[in-house]
C-alpha positions as CSV (number, residue, x, y, z in Angstrom):
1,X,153.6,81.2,268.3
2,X,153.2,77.9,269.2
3,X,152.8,76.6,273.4
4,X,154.6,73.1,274.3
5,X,153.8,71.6,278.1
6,X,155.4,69.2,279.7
7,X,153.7,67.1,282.4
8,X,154.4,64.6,285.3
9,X,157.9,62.8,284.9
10,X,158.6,64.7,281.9
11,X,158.5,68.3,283.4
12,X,160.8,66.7,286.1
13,X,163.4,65.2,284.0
14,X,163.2,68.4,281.7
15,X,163.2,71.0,284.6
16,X,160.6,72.8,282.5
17,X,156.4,73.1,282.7
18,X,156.3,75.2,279.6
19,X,157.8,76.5,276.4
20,X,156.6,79.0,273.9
21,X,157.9,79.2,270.9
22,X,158.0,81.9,267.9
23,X,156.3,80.1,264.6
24,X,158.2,79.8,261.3
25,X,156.8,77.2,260.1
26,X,160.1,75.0,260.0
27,X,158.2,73.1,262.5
28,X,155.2,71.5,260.8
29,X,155.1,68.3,262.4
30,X,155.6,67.2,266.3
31,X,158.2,65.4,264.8
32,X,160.3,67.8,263.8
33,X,159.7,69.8,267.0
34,X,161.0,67.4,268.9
35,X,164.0,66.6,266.9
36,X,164.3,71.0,267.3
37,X,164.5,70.8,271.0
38,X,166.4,67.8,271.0
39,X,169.0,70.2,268.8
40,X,168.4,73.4,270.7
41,X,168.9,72.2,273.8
42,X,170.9,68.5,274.0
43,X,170.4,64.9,274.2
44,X,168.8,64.8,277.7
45,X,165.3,66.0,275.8
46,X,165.9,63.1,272.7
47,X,166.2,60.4,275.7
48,X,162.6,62.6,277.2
49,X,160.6,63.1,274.5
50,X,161.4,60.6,271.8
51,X,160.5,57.6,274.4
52,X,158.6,55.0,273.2
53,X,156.0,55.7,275.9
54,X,155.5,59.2,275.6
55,X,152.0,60.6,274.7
56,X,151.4,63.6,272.3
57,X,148.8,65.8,272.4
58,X,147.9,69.0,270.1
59,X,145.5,71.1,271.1
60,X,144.1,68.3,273.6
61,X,143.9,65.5,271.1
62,X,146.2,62.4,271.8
63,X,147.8,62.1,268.2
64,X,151.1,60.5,267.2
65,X,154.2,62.2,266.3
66,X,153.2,62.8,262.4
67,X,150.6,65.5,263.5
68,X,150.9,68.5,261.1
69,X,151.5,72.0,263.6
70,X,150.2,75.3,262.4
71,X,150.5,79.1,264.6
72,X,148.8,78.9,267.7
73,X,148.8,75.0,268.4
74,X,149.5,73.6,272.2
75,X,151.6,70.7,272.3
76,X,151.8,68.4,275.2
77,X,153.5,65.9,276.4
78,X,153.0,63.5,279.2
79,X,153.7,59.9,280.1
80,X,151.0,57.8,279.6
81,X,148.6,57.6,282.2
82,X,148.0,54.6,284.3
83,X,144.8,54.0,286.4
84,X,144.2,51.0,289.8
């Protein structure tokens, strides 16, 4: 099983705070997660998650979109964070 968050904009556009998601290990990189949800559930989450601003985080470390998954990660996604 694998946990995916969504935060801020991104839960809004997606309508969704949280996924989990059995673990077959077809899905070994964020990568191909993304382009899994983008197939499973339609182009609204490509234009989401595979903009060029969104952060990725696995298991609370900002990584980039090559970041091997195993059973058990959490993968979040959130736009980037802006401070004043």
């Amino acid at each position: 099983m694998i946990e995916v968050l969504f935060f801020a904009r991104i839960r809004e556009q997606l309508g969704i705070g949280s996924l989990q998601l059995a673990w077959d290990g077809s899905i070994d990189t964020v990568e191909s997660l993304v382009q899994s949800l983008v197939a499973d559930r339609g182009p609204k989450w490509g234009d989401t998650l595979q903009a060029d601003n969104v952060v990725v985080a696995v298991n609370q470390q900002v990584c980039d979109k090559h970041k091997n998954l195993v059973a058990g990660d959490e993968i979040a996604f959130f736009p980037p964070v802006t401070g004043g």
